[in-house]
Backbone as a printed PyTorch tensor [residue, N CA C, xyz], in Angstrom:
tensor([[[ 40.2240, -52.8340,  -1.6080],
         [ 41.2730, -53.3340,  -2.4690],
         [ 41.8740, -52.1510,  -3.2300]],

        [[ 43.3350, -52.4540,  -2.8520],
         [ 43.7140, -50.6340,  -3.6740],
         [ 44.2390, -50.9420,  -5.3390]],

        [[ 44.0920, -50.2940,  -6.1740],
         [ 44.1300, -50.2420,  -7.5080],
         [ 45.1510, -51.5480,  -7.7770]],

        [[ 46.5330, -51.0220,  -7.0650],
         [ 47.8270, -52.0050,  -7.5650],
         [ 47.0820, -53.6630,  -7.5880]],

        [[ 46.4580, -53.5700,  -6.3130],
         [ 45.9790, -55.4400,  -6.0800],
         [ 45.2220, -55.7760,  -7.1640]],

        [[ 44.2410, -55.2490,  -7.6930],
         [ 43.5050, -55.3610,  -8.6170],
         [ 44.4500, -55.7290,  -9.8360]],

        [[ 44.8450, -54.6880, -10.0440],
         [ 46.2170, -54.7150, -11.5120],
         [ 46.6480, -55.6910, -11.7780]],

        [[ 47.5840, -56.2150, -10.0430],
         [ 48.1120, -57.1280,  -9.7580],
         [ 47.3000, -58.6310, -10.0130]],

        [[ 46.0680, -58.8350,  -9.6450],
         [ 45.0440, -59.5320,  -9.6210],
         [ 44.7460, -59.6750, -11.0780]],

        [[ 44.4040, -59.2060, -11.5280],
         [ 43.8060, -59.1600, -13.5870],
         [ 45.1640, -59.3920, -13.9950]],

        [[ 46.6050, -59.0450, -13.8160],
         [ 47.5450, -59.7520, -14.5720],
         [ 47.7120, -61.4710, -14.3630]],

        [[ 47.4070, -61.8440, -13.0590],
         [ 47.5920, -63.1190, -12.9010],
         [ 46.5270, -63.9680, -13.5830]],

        [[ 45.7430, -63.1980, -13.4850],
         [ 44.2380, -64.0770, -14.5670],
         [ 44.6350, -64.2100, -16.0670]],

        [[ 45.3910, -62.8010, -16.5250],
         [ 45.6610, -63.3880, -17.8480],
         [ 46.7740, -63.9840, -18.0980]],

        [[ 47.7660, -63.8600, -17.0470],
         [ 48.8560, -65.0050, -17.3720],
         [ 48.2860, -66.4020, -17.0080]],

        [[ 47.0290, -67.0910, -16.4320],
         [ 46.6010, -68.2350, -15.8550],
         [ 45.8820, -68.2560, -16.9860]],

        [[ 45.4140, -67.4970, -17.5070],
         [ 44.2350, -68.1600, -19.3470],
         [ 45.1140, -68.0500, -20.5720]],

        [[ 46.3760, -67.6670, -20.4350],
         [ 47.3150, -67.5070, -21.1850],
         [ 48.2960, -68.9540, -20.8680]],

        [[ 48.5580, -69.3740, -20.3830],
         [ 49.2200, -70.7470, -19.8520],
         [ 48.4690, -71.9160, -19.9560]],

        [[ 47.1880, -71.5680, -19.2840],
         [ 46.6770, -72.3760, -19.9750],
         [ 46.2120, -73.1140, -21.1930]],

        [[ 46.3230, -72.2890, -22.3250],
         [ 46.3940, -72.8650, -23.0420],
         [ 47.6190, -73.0970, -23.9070]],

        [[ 48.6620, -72.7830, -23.1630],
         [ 49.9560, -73.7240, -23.5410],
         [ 50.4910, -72.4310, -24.4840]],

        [[ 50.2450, -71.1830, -24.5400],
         [ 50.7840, -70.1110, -25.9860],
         [ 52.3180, -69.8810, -24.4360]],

        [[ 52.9510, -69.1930, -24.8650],
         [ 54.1330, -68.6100, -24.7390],
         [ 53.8300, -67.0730, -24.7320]],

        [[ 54.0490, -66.4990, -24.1020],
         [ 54.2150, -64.8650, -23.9600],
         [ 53.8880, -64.5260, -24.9610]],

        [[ 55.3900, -64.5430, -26.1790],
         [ 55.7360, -63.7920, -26.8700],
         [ 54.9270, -64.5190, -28.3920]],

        [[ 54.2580, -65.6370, -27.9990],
         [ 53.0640, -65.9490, -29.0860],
         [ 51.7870, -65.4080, -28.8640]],

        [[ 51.6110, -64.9910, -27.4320],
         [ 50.2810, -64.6140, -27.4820],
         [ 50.6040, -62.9690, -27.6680]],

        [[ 51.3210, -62.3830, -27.4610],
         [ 52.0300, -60.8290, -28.0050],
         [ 51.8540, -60.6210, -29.4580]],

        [[ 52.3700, -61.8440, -30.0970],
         [ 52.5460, -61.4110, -31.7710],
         [ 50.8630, -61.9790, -32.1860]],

        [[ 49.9850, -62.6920, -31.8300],
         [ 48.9670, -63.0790, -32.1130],
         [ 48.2370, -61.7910, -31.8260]],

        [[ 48.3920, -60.9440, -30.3240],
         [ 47.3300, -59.8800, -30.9480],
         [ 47.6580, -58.8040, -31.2360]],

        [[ 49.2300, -58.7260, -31.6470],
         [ 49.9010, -57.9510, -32.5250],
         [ 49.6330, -56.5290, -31.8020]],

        [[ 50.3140, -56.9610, -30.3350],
         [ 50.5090, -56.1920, -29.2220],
         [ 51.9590, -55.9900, -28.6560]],

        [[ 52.0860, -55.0830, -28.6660],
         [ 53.8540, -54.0180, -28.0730],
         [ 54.0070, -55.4600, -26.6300]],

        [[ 55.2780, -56.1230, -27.3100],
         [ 55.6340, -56.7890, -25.8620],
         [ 55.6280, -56.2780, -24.5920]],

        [[ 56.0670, -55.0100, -24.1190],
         [ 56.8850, -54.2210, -23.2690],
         [ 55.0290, -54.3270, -22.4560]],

        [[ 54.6170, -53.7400, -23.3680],
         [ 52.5190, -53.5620, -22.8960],
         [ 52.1670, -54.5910, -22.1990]],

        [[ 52.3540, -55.9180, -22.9660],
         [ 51.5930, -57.0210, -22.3920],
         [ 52.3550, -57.8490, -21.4610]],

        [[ 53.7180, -57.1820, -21.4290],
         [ 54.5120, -57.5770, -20.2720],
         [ 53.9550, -56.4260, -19.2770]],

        [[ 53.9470, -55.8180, -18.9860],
         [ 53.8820, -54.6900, -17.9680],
         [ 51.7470, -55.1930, -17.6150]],

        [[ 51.2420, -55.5380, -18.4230],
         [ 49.8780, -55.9520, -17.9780],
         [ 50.0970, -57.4190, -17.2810]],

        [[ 50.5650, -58.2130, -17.4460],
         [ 50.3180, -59.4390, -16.8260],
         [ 51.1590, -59.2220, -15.5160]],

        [[ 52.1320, -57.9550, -15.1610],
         [ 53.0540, -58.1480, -14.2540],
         [ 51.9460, -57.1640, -13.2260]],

        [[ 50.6590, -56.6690, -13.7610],
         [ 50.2780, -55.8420, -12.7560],
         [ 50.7930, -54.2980, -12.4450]],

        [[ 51.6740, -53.7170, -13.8760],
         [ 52.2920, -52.5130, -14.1770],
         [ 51.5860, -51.5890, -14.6980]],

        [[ 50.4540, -51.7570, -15.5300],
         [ 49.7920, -51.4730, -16.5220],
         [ 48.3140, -51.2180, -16.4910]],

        [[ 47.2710, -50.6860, -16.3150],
         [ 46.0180, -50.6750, -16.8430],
         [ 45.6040, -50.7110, -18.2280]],

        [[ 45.3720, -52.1060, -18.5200],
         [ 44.9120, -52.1240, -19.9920],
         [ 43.5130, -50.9670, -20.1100]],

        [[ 43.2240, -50.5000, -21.1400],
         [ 41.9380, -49.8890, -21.6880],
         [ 40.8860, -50.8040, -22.0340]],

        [[ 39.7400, -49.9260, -22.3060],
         [ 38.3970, -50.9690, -22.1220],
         [ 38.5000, -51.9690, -23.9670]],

        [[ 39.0170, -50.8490, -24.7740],
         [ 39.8720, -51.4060, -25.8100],
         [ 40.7320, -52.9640, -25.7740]],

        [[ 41.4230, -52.8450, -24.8150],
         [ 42.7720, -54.0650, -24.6650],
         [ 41.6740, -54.7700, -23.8700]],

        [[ 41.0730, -54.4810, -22.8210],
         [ 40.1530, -55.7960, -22.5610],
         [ 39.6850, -56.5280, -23.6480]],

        [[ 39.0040, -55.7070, -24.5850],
         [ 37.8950, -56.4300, -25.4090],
         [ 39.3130, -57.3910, -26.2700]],

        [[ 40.2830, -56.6270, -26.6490],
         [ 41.2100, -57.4190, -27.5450],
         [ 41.6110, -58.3790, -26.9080]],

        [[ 42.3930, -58.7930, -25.4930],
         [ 42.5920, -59.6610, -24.7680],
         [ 41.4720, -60.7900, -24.8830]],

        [[ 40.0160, -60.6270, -24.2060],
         [ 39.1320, -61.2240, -24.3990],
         [ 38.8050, -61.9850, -25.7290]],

        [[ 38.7930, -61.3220, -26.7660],
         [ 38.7320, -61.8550, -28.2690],
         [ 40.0510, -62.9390, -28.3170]],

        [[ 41.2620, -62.5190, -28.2450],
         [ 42.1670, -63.3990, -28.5490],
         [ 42.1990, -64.1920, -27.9540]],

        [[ 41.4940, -64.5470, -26.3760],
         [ 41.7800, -65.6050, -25.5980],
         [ 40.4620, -66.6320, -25.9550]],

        [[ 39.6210, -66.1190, -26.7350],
         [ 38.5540, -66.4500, -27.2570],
         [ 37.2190, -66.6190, -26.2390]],

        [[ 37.3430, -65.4180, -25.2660],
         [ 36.0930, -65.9770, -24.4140],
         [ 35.9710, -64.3360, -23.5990]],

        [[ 34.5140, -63.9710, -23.1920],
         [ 33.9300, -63.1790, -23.1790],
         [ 34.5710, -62.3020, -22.0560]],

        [[ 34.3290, -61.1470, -21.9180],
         [ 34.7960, -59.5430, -21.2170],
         [ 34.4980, -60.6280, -19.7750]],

        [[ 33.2180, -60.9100, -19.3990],
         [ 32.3210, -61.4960, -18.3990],
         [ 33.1640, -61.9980, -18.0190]],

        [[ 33.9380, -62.9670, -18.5800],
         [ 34.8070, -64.1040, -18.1300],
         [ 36.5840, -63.7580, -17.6620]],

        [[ 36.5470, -62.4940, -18.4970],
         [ 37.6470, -62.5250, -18.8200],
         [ 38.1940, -61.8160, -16.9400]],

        [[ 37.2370, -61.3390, -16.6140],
         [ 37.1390, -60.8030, -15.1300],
         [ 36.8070, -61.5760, -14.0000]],

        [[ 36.4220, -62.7870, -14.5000],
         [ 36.1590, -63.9260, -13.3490],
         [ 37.2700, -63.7910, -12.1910]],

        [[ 36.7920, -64.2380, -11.0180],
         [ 37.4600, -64.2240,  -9.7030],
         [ 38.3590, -63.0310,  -9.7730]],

        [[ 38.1960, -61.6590, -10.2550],
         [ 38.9800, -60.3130,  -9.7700],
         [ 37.7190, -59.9510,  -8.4240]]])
């Protein structure tokens, strides 16, 4: 699996735990008081978040690193 799929792969997970619970982009952006342009370019698979933005992603979505990587 080459890097992009992966990227590609972990953005769709957090736009699918992000939808799911019904937030809007640009609510779950200002909730973790994260640069739109960032968390657009991460869910599109543009971006490598840091082990940092995992843990913050994870916290704000309220559920663990473990999880937050399910089915990558």
């Amino acid at each position: 699996m080459s890097t992009a799929d992966i990227r590609q792969q972990f953005g769709e997970r957090i736009r699918s735990l992000r939808q799911a619970r019904g937030w809007p982009q640009v609510e779950m952006e200002d909730f973790l008081a994260m640069d739109r342009s960032y968390f657009s370019e991460i869910e599109t698979g543009k971006k490598d978040p840091s082990l940092t933005m995992l843990k913050t992603l994870a916290t704000g979505l309220k559920i663990t690193l473990s999880k937050l990587k399910d089915g990558l």
